[in-house]
PAFIGU-514231 format. One line per field, with one value per atom (N, C-alpha, C): residue number from 0; residue in one letter; atom name; y, x, z. Coordinates in Angstrom, 3 decimals, m for minus. Layout:
% residues N
n c(NUM,...)
res c(A,...)
atom c(CA,...)
c2 c(Y,...)
c1 c(X,...)
c3 c(Z,...)
END
This chain:
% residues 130
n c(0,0,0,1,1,1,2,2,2,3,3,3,4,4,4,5,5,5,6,6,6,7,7,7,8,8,8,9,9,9,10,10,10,11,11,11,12,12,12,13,13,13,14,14,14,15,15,15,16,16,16,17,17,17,18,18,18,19,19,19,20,20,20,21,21,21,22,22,22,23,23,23,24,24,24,25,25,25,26,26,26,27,27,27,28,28,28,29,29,29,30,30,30,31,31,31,32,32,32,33,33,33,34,34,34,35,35,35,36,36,36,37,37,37,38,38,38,39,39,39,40,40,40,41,41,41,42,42,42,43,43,43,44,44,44,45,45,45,46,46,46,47,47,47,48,48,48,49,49,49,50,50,50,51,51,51,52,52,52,53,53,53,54,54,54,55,55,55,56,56,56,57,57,57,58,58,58,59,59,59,60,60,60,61,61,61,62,62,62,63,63,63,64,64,64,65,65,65,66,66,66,67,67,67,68,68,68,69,69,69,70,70,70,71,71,71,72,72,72,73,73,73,74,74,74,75,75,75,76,76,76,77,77,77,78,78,78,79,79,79,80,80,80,81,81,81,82,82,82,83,83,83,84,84,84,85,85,85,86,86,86,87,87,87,88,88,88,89,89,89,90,90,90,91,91,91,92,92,92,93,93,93,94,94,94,95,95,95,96,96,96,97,97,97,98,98,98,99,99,99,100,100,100,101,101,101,102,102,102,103,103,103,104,104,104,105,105,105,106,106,106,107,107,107,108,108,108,109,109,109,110,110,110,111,111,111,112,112,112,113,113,113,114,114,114,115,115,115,116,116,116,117,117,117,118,118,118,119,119,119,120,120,120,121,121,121,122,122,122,123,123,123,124,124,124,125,125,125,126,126,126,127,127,127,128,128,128,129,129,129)
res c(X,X,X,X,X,X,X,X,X,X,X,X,X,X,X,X,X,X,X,X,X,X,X,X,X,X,X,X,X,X,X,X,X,X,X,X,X,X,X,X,X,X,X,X,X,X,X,X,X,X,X,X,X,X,X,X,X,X,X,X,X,X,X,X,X,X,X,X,X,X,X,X,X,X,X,X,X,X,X,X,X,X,X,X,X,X,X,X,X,X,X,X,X,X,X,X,X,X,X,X,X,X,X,X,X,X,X,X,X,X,X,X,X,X,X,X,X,X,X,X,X,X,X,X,X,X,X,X,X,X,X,X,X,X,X,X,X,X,X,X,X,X,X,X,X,X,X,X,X,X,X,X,X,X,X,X,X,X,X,X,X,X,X,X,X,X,X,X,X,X,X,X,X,X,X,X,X,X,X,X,X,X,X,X,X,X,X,X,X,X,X,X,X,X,X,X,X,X,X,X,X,X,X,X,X,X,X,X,X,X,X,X,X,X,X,X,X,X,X,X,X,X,X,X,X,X,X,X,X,X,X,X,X,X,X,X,X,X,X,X,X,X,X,X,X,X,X,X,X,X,X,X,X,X,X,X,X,X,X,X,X,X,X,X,X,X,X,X,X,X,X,X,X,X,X,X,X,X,X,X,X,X,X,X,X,X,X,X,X,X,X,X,X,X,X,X,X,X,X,X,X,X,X,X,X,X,X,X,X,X,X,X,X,X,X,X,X,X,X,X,X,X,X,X,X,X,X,X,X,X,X,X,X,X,X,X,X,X,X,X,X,X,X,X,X,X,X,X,X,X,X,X,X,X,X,X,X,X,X,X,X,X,X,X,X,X,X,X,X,X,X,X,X,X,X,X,X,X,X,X,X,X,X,X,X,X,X,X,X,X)
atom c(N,CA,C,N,CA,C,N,CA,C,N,CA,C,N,CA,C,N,CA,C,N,CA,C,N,CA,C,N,CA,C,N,CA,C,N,CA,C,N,CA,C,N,CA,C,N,CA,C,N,CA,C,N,CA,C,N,CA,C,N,CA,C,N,CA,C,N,CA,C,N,CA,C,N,CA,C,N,CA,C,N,CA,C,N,CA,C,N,CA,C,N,CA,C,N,CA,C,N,CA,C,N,CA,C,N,CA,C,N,CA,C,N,CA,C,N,CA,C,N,CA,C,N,CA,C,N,CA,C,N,CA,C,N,CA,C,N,CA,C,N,CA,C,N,CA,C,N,CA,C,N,CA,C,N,CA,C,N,CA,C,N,CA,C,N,CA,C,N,CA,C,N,CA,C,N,CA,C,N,CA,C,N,CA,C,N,CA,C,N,CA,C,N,CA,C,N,CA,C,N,CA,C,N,CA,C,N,CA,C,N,CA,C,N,CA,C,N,CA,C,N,CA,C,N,CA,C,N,CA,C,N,CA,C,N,CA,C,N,CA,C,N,CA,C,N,CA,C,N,CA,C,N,CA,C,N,CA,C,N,CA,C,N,CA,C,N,CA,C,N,CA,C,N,CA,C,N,CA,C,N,CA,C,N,CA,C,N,CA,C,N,CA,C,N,CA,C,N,CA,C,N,CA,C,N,CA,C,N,CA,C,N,CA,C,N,CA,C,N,CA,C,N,CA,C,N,CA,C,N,CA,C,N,CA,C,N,CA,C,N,CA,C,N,CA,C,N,CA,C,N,CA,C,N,CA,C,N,CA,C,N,CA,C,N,CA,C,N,CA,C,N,CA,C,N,CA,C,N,CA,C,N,CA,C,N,CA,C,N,CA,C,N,CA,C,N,CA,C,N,CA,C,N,CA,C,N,CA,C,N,CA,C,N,CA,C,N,CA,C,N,CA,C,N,CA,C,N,CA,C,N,CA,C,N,CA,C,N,CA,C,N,CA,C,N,CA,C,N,CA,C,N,CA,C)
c2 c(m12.484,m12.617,m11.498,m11.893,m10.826,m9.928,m9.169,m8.439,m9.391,m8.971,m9.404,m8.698,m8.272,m7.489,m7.859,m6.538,m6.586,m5.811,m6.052,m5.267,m4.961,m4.882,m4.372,m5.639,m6.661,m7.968,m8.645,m8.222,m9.282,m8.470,m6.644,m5.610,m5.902,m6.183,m6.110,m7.351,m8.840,m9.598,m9.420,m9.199,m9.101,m8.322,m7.133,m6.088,m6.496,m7.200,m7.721,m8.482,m9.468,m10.368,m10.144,m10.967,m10.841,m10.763,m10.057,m9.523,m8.375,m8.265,m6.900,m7.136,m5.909,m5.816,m4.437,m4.440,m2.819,m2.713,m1.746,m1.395,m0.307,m0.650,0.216,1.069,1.967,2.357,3.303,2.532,2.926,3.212,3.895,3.647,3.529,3.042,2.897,3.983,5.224,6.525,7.000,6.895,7.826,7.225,8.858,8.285,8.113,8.314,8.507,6.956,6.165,5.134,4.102,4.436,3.222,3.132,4.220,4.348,4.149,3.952,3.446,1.622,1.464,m0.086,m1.261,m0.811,m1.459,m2.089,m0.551,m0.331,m1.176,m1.067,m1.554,m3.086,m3.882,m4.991,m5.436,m4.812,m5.502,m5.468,m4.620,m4.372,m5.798,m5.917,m6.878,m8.391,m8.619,m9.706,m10.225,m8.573,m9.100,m8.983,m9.241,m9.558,m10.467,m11.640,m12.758,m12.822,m12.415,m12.464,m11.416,m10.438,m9.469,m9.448,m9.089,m9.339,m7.602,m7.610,m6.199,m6.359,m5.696,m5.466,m4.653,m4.611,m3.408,m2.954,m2.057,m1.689,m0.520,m1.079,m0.151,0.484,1.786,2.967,3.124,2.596,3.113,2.052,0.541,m0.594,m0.531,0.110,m0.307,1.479,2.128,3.519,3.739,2.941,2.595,2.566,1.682,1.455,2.604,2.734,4.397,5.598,5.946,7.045,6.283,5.235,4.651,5.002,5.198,5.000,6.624,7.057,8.609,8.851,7.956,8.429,9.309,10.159,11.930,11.692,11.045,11.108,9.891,9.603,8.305,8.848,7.826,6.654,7.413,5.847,6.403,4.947,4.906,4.010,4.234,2.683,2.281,1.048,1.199,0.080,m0.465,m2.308,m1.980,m3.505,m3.232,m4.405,m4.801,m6.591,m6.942,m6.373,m5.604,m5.324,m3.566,m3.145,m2.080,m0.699,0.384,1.139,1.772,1.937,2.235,3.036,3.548,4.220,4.739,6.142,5.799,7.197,7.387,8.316,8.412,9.557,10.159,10.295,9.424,9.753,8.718,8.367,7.183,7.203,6.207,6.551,5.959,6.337,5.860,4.291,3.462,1.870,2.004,2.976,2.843,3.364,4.502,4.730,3.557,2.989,2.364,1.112,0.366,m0.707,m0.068,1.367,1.311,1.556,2.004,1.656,0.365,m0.664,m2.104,m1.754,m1.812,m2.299,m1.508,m0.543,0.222,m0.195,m0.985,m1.363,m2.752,m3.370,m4.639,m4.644,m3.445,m3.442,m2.262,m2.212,m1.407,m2.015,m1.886,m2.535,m2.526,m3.619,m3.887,m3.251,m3.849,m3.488,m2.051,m1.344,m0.295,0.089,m0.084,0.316,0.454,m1.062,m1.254,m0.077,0.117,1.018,2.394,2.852,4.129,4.184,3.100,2.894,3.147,2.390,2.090,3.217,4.357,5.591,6.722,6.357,7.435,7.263,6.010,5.618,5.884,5.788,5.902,7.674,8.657,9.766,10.303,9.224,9.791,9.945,8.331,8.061,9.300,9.422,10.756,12.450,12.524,13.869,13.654,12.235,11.625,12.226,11.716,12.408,13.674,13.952,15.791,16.684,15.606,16.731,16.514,15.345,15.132,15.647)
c1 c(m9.158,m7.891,m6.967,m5.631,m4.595,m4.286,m3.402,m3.022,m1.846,m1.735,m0.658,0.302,1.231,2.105,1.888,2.387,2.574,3.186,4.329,4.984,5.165,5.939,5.947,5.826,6.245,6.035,4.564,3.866,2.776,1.300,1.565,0.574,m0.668,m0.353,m0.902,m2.150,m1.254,m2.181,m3.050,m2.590,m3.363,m4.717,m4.547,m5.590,m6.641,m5.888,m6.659,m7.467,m7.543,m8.257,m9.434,m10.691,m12.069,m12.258,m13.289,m13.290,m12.809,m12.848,m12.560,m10.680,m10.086,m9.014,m9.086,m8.297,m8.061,m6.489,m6.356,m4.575,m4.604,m3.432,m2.677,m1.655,m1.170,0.042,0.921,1.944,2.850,3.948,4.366,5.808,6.174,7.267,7.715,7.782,8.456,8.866,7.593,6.412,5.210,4.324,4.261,3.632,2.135,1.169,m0.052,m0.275,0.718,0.442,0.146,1.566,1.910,0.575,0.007,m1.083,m2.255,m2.551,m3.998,m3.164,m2.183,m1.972,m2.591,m2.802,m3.735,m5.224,m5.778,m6.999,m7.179,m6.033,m6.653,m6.323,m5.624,m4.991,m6.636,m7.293,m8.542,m9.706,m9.951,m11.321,m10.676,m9.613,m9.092,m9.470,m9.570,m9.867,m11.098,m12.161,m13.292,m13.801,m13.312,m13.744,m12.794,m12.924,m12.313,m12.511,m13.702,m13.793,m13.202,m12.178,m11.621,m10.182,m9.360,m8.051,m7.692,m6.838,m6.076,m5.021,m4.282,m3.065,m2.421,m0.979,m0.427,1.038,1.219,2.067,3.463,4.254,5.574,5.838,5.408,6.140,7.496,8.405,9.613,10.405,9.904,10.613,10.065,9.307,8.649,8.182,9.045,9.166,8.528,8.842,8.838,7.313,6.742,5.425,4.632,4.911,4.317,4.256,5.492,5.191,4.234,4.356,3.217,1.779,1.840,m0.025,0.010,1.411,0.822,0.182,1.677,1.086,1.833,1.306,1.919,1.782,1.261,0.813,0.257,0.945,0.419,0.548,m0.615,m1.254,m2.129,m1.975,m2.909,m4.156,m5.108,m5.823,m7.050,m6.484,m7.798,m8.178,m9.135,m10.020,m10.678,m9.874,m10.305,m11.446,m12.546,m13.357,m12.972,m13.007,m12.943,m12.242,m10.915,m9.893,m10.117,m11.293,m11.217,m10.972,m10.244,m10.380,m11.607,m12.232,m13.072,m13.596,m11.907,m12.085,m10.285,m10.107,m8.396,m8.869,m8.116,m8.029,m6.887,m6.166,m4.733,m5.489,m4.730,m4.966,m5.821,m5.284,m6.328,m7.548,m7.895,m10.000,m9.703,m10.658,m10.740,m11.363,m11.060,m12.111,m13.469,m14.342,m15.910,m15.847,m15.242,m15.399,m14.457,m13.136,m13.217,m13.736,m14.949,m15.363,m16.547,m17.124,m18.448,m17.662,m16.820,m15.842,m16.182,m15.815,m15.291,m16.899,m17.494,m19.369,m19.778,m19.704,m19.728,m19.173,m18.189,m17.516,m17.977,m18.429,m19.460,m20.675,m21.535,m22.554,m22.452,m21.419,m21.392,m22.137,m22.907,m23.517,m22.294,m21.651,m20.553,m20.727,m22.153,m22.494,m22.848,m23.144,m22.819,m21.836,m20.900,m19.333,m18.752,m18.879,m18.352,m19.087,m20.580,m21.198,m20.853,m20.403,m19.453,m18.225,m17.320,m16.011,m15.802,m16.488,m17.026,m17.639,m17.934,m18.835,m17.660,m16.912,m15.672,m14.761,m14.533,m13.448,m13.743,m14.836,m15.284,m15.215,m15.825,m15.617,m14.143,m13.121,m11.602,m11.453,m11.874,m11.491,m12.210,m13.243,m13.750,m12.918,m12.347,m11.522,m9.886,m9.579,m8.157,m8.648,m9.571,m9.772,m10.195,m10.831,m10.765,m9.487,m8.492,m7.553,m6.249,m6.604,m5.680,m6.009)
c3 c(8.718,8.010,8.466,8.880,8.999,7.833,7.869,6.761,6.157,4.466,3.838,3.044,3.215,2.374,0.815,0.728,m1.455,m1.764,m2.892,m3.183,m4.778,m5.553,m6.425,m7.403,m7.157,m7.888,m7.841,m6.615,m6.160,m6.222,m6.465,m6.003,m7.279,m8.679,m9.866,m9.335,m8.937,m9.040,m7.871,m6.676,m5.767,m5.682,m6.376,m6.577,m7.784,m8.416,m9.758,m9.632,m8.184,m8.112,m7.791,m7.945,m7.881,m6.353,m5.763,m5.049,m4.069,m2.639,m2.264,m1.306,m1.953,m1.506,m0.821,0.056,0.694,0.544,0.556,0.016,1.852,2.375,3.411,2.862,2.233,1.815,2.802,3.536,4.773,4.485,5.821,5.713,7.521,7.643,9.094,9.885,8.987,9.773,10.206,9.614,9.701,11.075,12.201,12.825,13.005,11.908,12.130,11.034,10.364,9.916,10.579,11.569,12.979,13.465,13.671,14.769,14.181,12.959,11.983,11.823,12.372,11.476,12.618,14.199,14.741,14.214,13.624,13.700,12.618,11.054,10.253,10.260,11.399,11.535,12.476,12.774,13.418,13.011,11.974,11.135,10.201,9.716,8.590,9.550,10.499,11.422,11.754,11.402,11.370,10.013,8.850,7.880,6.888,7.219,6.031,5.430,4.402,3.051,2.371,2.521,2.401,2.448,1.463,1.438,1.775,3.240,3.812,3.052,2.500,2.135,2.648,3.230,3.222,1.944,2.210,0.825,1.350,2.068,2.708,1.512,1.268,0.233,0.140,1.555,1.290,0.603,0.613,0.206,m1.281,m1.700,m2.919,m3.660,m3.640,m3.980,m5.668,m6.355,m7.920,m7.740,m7.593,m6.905,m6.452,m5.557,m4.634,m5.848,m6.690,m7.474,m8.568,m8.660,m9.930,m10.123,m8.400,m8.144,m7.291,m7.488,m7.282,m5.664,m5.060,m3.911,m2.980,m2.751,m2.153,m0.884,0.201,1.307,1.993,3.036,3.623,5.201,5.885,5.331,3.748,2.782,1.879,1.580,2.142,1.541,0.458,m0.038,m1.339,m1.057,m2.034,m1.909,m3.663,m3.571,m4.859,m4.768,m5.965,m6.163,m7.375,m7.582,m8.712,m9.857,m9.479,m10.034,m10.408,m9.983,m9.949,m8.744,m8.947,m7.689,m7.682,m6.230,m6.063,m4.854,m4.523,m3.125,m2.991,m2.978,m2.294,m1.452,m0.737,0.382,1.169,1.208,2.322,3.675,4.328,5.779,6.632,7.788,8.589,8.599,9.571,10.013,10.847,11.714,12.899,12.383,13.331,13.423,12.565,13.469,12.450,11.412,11.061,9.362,8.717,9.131,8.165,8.065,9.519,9.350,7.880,8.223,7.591,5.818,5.623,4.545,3.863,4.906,4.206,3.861,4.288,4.374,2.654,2.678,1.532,0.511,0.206,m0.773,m0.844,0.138,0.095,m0.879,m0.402,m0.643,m2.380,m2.818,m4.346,m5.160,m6.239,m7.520,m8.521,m8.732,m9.793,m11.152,m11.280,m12.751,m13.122,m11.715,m12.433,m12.245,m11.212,m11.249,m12.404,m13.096,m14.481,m15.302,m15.702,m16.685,m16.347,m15.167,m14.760,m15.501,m15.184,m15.568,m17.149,m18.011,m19.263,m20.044,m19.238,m20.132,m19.593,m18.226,m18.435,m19.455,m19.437,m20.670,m22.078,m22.213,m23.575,m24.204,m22.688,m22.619,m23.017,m22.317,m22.762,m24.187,m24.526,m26.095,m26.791,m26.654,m27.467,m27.556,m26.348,m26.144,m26.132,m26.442,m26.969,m28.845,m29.581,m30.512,m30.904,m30.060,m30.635,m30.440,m29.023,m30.051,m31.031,m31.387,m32.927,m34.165)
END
């Protein structure tokens, strides 16, 4: 599968959806983006069951400060609507083929029982200090 743009209208559902998404977060001026958007335009080719996204920071700025992003390239990686990977700065081809592979091979359920005992952790220290 090629890559598909997303922007500030389309980023929620796209990431939300079941299974694995990778987020690109670019911009045109940057030249170490230009030069990872090969790499990640051909790892995304050898894996179709995998939705590449990319995400132009400068067209979609509102967006970019949303998700707090200071530095691009910035990639993530989300499963089944969760993040589960973000990182400033390219990879070469094999880290980020062994990337996709890693986020293949995650145990959901405990992703979720991670997710689920941090949150619960908040709610507890949202009340201690009221």
């Amino acid at each position: 599968m090629s890559t598909v743009d997303v922007n500030e209208n389309t980023f929620e559902q796209a990431v939300g959806a079941d299974g694995i998404v990778m987020v690109d977060a670019w911009a045109s001026w940057c030249g170490p983006c230009r030069q990872f958007a090969p790499v990640y335009e051909k790892v995304s080719e050898a894996h179709p069951d995998v939705t590449f996204a990319k995400l132009d920071t400068e067209a979609n700025q509102g967006l970019a400060a949303a998700l707090e992003i200071q530095a691009i390239p910035t990639l993530m990686a989300f499963r089944d609507g969760i993040l589960v990977f973000r990182n400033a700065g390219s990879l070469p081809e094999a880290a980020l083929e062994d990337l996709v592979q890693q986020v293949k091979g995650l145990d959901m359920d405990d992703v979720r029982r991670q997710v689920e005992a941090q949150q619960a952790g908040d709610d507890n220290d949202d009340e201690a200090v009221q």
